[in-house]
C-alpha positions as a printed NumPy array, in Angstrom:
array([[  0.   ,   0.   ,   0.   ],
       [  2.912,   2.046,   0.694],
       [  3.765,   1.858,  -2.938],
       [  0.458,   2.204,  -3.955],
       [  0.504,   6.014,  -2.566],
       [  3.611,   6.103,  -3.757],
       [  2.804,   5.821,  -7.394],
       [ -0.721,   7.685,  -7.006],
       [  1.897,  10.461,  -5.962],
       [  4.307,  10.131,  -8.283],
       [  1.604,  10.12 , -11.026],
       [ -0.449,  13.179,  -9.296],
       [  3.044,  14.763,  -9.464],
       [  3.056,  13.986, -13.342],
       [ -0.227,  15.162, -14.356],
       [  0.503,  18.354, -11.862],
       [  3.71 ,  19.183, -13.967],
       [  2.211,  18.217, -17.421],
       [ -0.999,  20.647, -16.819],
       [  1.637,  23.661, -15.94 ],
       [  3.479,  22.681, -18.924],
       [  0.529,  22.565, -20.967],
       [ -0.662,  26.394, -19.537],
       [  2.622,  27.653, -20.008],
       [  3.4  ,  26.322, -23.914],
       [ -0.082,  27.666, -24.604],
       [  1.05 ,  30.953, -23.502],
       [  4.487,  30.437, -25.395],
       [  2.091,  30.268, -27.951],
       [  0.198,  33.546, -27.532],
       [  3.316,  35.331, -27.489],
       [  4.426,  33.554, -30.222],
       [  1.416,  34.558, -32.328],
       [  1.273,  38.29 , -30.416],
       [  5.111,  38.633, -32.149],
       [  4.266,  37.811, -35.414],
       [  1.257,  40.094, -35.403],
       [  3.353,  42.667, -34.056],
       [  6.226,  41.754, -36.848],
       [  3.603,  42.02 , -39.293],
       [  2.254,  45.348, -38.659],
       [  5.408,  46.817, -38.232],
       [  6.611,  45.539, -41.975],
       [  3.93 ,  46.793, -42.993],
       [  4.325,  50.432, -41.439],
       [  8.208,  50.519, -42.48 ],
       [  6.507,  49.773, -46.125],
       [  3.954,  52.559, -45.304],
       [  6.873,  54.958, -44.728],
       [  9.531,  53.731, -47.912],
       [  6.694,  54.27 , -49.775],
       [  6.034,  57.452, -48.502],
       [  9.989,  58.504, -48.613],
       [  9.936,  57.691, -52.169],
       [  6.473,  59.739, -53.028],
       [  8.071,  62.353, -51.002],
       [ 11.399,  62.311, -52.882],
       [  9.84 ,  61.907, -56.085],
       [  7.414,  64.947, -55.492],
       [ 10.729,  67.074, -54.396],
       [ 12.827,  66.559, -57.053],
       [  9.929,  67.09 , -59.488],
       [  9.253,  70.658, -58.005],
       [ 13.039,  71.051, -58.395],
       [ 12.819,  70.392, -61.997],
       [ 10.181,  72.924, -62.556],
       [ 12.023,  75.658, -60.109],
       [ 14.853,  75.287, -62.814],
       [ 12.862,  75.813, -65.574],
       [ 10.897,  78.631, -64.157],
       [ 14.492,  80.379, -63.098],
       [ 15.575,  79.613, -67.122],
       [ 12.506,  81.338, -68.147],
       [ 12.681,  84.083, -66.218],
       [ 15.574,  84.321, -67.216],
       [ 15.069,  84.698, -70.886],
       [ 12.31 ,  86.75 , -70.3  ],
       [ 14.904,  89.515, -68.633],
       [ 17.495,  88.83 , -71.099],
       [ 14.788,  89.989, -73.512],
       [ 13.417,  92.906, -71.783],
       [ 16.809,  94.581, -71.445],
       [ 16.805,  94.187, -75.197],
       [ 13.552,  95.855, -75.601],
       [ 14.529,  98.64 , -72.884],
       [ 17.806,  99.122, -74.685],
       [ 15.554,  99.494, -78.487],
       [ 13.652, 102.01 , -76.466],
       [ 16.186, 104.018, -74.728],
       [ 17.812, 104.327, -78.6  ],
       [ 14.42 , 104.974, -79.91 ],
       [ 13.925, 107.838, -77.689],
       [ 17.298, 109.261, -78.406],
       [ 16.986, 109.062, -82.18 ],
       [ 13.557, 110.831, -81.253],
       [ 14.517, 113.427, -79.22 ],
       [ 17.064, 113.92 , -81.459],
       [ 14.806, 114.027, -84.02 ],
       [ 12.356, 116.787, -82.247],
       [ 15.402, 119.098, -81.568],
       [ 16.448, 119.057, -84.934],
       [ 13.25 , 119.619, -86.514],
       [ 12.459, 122.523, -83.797],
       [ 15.595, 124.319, -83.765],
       [ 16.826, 123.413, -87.273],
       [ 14.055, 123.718, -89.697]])
């Protein structure tokens, strides 16, 4: 009989440490699937944000483009009002110098 309890306690010993086993694997296991959740959302945020970087550089460099051509533009468009200013300031000379000499030397 000695035995008997023996093994009853050796076996209520077993079952004790297989049920704690049991709760803590399944728990290993909800961490295990609370990580790759976690893993998965945060691939898919660093995604988000390459994505983003690339829109972002993309959109940049397309705005520098056009500040270029605007500044090449505006450029030209100086280049030729200095012409026209210059045709105008020699205009009015050859006018004024026109007006004198038909006023004071008839």
């Amino acid at each position: 009989q000695v035995m008997s309890q023996s093994a009853q306690s050796v076996i209520e010993n077993i079952t004790s440490t297989n049920q704690i086993v049991s709760e803590k694997a399944s728990l290993l296991q909800t961490n295990d699937s609370k990580a790759n959740e976690t893993m998965k959302s945060t691939c898919a945020t660093l995604e988000e944000v390459v994505n983003s970087s690339n829109t972002h550089q993309q959109l940049v460099g397309e705005f520098a483009m056009k500040s270029l051509s605007v500044v090449s533009e505006i450029k030209a468009i100086d280049g030729k009002n200095a012409e026209v200013i210059k045709t105008a300031e020699r205009d009015g000379k050859n006018c004024s110098a026109c007006i004198v000499n038909g006023l004071f030397k008839p």
